[in-house]
C-alpha positions in Angstrom: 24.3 5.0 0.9 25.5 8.8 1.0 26.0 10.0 4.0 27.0 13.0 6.5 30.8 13.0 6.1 32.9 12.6 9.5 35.7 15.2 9.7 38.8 14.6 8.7 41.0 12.1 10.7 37.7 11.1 12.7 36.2 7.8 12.7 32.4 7.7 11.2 30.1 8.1 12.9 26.4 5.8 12.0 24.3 7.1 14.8 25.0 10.6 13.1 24.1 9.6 9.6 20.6 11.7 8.2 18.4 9.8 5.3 18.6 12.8 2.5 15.0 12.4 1.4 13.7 13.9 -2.1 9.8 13.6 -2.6 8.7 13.1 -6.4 5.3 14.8 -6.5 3.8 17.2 -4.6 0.0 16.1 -4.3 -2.1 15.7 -1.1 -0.2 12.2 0.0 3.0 14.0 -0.8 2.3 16.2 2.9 1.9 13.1 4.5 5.4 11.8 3.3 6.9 15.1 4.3 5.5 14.9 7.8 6.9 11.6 8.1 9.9 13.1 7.6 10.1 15.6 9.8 9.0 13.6 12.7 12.2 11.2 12.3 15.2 12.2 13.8 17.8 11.6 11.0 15.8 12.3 8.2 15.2 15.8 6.0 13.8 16.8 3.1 16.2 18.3 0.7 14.5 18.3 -2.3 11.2 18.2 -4.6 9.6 18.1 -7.9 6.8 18.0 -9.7 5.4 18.6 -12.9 3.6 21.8 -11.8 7.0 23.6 -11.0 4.2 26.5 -8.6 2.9 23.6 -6.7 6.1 22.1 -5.7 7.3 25.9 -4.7 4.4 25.8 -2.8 5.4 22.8 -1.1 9.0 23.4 -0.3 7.6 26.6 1.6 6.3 24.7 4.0 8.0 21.8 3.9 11.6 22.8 2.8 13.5 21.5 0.1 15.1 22.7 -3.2 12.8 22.7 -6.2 13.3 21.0 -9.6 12.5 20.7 -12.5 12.8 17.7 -13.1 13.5 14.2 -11.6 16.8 13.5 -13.5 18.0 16.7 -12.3 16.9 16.5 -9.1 19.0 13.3 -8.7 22.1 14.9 -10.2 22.1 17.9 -8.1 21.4 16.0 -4.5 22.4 12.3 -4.9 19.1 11.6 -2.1 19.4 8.2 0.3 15.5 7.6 -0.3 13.1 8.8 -3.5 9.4 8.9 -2.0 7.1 8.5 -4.8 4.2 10.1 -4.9 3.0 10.6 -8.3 0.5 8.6 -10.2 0.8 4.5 -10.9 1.8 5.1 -14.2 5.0 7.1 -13.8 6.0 4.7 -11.0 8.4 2.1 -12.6 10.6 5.4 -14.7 10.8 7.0 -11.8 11.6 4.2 -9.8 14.5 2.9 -11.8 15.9 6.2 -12.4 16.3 6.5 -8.3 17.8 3.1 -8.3 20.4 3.9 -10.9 21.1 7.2 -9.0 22.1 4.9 -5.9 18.8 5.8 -3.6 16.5 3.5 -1.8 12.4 4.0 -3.1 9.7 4.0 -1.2 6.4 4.5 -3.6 2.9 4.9 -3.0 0.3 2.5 -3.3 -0.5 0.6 -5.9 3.0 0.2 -6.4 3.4 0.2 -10.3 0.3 -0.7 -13.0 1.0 -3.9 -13.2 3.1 -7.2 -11.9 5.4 -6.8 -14.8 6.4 -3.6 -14.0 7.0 -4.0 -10.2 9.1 -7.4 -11.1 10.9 -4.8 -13.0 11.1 -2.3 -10.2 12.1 -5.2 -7.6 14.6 -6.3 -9.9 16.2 -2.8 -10.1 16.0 -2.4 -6.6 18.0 -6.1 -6.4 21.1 -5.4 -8.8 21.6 -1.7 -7.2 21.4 -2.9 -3.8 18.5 -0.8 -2.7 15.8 -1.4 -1.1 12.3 -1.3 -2.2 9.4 -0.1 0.6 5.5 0.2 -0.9 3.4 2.1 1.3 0.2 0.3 2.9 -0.3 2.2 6.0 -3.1 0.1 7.1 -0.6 -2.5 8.2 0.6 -0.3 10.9 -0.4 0.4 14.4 -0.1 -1.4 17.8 -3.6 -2.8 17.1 -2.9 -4.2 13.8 0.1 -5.6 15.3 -1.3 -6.9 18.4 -3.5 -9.1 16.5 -1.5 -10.5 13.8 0.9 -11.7 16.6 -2.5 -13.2 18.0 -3.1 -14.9 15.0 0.5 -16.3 14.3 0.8 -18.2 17.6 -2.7 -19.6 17.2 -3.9 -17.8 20.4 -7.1 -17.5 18.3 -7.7 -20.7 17.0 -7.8 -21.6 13.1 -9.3 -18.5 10.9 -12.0 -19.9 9.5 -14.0 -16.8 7.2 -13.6 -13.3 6.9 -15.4 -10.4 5.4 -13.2 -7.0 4.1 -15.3 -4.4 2.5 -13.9 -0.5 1.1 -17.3 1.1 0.7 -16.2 4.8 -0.5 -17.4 7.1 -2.0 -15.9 8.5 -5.2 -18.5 11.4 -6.9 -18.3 12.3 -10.6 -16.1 15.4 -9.9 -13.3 12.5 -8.8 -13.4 10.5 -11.8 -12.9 13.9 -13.9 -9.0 14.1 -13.6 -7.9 13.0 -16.8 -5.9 10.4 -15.8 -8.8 8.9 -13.1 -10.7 5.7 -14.9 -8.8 5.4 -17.3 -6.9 1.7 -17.8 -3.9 3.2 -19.7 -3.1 5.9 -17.5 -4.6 5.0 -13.2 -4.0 0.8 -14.4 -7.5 -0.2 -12.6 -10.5 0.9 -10.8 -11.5 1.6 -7.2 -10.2 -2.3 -6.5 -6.5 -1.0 -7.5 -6.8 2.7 -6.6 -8.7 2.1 -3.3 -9.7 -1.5 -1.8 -5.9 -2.5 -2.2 -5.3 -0.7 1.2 -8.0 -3.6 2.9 -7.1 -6.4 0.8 -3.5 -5.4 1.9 -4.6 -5.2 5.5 -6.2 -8.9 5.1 -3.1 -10.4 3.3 -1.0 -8.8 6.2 -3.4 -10.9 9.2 -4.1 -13.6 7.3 -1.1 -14.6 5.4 -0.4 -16.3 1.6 -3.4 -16.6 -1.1 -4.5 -19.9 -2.6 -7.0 -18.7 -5.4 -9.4 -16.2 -6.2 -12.9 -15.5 -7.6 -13.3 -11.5 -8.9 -16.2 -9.9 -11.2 -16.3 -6.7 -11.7 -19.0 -4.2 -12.2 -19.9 -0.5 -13.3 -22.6 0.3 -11.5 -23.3 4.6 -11.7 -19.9 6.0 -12.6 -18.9 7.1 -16.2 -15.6 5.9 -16.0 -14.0 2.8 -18.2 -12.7 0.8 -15.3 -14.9 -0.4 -12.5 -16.8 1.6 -9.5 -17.1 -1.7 -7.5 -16.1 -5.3 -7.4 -16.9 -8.6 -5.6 -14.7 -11.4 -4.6 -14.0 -14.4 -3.2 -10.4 -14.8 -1.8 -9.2 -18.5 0.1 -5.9 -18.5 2.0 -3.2 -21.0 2.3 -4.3 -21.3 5.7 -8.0 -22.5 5.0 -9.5 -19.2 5.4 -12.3 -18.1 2.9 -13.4 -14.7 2.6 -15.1 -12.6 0.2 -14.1 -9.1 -0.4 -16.3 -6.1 -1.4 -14.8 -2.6 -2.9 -16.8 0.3 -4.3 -16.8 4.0 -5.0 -20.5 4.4 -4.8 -21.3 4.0 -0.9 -22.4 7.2 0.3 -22.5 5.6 4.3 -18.6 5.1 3.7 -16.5 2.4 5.8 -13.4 0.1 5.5 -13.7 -2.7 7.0 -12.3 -6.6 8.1 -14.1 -9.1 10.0 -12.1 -11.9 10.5 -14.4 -15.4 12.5 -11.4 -17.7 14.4 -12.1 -21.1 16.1 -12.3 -19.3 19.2 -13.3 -15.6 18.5 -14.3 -12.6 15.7 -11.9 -10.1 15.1 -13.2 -6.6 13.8 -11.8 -3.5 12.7 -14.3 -0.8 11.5 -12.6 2.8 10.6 -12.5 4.7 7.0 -8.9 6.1 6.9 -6.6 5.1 9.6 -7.2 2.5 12.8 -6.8 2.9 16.4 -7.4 0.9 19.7 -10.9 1.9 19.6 -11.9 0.8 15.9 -10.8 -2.9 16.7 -12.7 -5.5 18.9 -12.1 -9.3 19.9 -15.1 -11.3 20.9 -14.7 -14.3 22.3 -16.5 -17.3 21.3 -19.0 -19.5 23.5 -16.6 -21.3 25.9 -13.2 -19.3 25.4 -14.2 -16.4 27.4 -11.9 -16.9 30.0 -9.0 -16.7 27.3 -10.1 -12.9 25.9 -8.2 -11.4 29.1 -4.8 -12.7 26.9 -6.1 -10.9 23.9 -6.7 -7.3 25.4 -4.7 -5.1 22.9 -1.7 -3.7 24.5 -1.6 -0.4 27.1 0.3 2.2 24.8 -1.2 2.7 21.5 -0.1 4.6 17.8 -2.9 4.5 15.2 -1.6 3.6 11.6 -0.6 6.2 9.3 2.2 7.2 7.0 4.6 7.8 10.1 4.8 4.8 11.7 5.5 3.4 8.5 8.2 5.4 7.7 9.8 5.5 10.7 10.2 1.6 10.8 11.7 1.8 7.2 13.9 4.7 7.9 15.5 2.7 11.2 15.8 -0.4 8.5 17.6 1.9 6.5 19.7 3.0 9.0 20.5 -0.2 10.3 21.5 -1.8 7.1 18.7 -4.1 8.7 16.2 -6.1 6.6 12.2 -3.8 5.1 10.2 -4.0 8.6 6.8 -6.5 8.2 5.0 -3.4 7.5 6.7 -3.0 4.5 7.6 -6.3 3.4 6.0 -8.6 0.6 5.3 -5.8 -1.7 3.7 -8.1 -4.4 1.3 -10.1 -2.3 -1.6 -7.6 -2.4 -0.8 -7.0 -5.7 -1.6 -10.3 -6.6 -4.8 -10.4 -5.0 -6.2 -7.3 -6.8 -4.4 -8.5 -10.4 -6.2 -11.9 -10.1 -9.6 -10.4 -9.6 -9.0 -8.8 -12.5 -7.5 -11.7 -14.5 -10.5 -14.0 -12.7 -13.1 -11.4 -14.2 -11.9 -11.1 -17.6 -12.3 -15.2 -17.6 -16.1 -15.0 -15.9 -15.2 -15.6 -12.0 -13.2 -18.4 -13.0 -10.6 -19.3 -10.2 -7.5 -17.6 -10.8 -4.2 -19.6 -8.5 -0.9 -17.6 -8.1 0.6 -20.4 -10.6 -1.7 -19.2 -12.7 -1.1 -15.7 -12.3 2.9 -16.0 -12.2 2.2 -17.4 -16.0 -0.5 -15.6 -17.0 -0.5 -14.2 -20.4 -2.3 -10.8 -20.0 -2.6 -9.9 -16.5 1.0 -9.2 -15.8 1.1 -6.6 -17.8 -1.8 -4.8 -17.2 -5.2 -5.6 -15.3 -7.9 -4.2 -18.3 -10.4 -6.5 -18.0 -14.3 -6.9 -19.4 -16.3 -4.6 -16.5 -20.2 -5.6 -16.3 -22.7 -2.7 -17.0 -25.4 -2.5 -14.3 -26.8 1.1 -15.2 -29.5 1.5 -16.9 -30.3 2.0 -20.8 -30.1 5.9 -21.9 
């Protein structure tokens, strides 16, 4: 990894060593990356691009950076430590190998890359150059988010048993007119990729490994080619069940997990981010006397970009393994590709051996979307 150079005859230094970050993309998520950066100690932004060479002027005047015109020179010109991807799915795996070859660490948006091919690809890359690869699902973070899943681990809660995760959004027609919006070739997938990934995500983090799933999907007021909502039914390696809701045509919008335990219901009800006060543990008839043990802990950080970041940077730093947070890039994933692959077979049960050999849904997730609207 480049680093600050010691002077000359002095031994180097690690504590002193800056991440030399470059941000690919300058839309609104982009300002959330480059806040990130500026809150950590040994990280800076030195450089930017985007297609819209005014936007990303726009950007480096307020949050520094160099401006190019391109990625490739971008990389020539600054050799960064970490690429942050911010640019749409489809761009992800180019831009993503080019930072690898270049010799920098990636972390991309959410959802990682269109398709499972394509981030086998990137994870490959990221493998040979000996880099690593971060995804950003900022739902994962947070003391609260935390808190529990250590709860859950140790079996402080019992056995989970069902759980309920809804993204109820709402997307209006204005949304889906970006060009590339709705479109399978160019966003990979509908509001299950683009948005209920974050929850499903969140889920996979608490409740661990998947064991088959059950998807249809369904166009129910949108003109867009992909789906505005979906339905499934997700089981767990664990012996969990629980059926999972996304749409982009809730106007009372909420994202949401509900999570029933041998001994208690865990909740988390929020839109955006999570704090202490969006969680709750209620204890079931007879374990009362245990929910003192499962109070969430005194100091609190909400989730967000930051958090994440942070914990990835110290990795970085540290030559130390991705943190949880940013672990198991694919797992999610898999979840949203195999309620695609499970609705383009009718609901049939899609397994991840199925998945791992399936022979269309690795490569990309179009898939038949039911029409509920009405005849012109």
């Amino acid at each position: 990894m480049p680093s600050t150079p010691a002077p000359a005859g002095a031994a180097p230094d690690v504590h002193a060593r800056t991440l030399r970050c470059a941000i690919i993309g300058t839309g609104a998520v982009a300002h959330l990356h480059a806040r990130a950066v500026a809150q950590h100690p040994r990280a800076a932004l030195v450089a930017v691009t985007d297609l819209d060479r005014t936007r990303a002027e726009a950007f480096a005047a307020e949050h520094g950076g160099h401006v190019h015109d391109t990625l490739e020179a971008l990389l020539a010109a600054e050799r960064p430590d970490v690429v942050l991807v911010c640019t749409p799915p489809g761009a992800h795996r180019a831009q993503t190998l080019a930072a690898f070859a270049a010799g920098a660490h990636v972390v991309v948006e959410k959802p990682p890359a269109p398709s499972l091919d394509e981030l086998d690809e990137m994870r490959a890359a990221a493998a040979a150059a000996g880099r690593r690869l971060a995804v950003v699902f900022q739902q994962r973070t947070g003391t609260a988010a935390a808190h529990v899943k250590r709860l859950l681990a140790a079996g402080a809660l019992g056995r989970p048993l069902l759980a309920v995760c809804e993204t109820l959004w709402f997307r209006g027609d204005d949304y889906f007119a970006v060009p590339w919006r709705g479109r399978w070739e160019t966003e990979g997938g509908g509001t299950t990729l683009g948005h209920g990934i974050h929850q499903i995500d969140l889920l996979a983090y608490l409740l661990g490994d998947w064991a088959s799933v059950e998807g249809r999907l369904w166009r129910l007021d949108r003109e867009t080619q992909t789906e505005d909502a979906s339905t499934a039914t997700v089981t767990f390696a664990g012996g969990a069940v629980a059926q999972v809701v996304t749409s982009a045509v809730s106007p009372r919008q909420v994202s949401a997990i509900r999570i029933d335990t041998q001994k208690a219901t865990v909740t988390v009800d929020h839109l955006y981010g999570h704090g202490h006060d969006d969680w709750k543990i209620t204890p079931a008839p007879g374990f009362e006397s245990e929910a003192e043990g499962w109070a969430l802990p005194a100091d609190e950080e909400r989730s967000d970009h930051a958090p994440l970041l942070r914990d990835v940077f110290d990795a970085l730093l540290a030559d130390a393994p991705l943190p949880p947070t940013a672990a198991d890039p694919a797992r999610s994933f898999e979840i949203v590709a195999a309620i695609y692959a499970s609705a383009a077979a009718g609901g049939a049960p899609v397994t991840p051996a199925d998945l791992a050999a399936h022979p269309t849904h690795r490569g990309g997730f179009a898939s038949p979307v039911t029409d509920m609207r009405p005849a012109p």
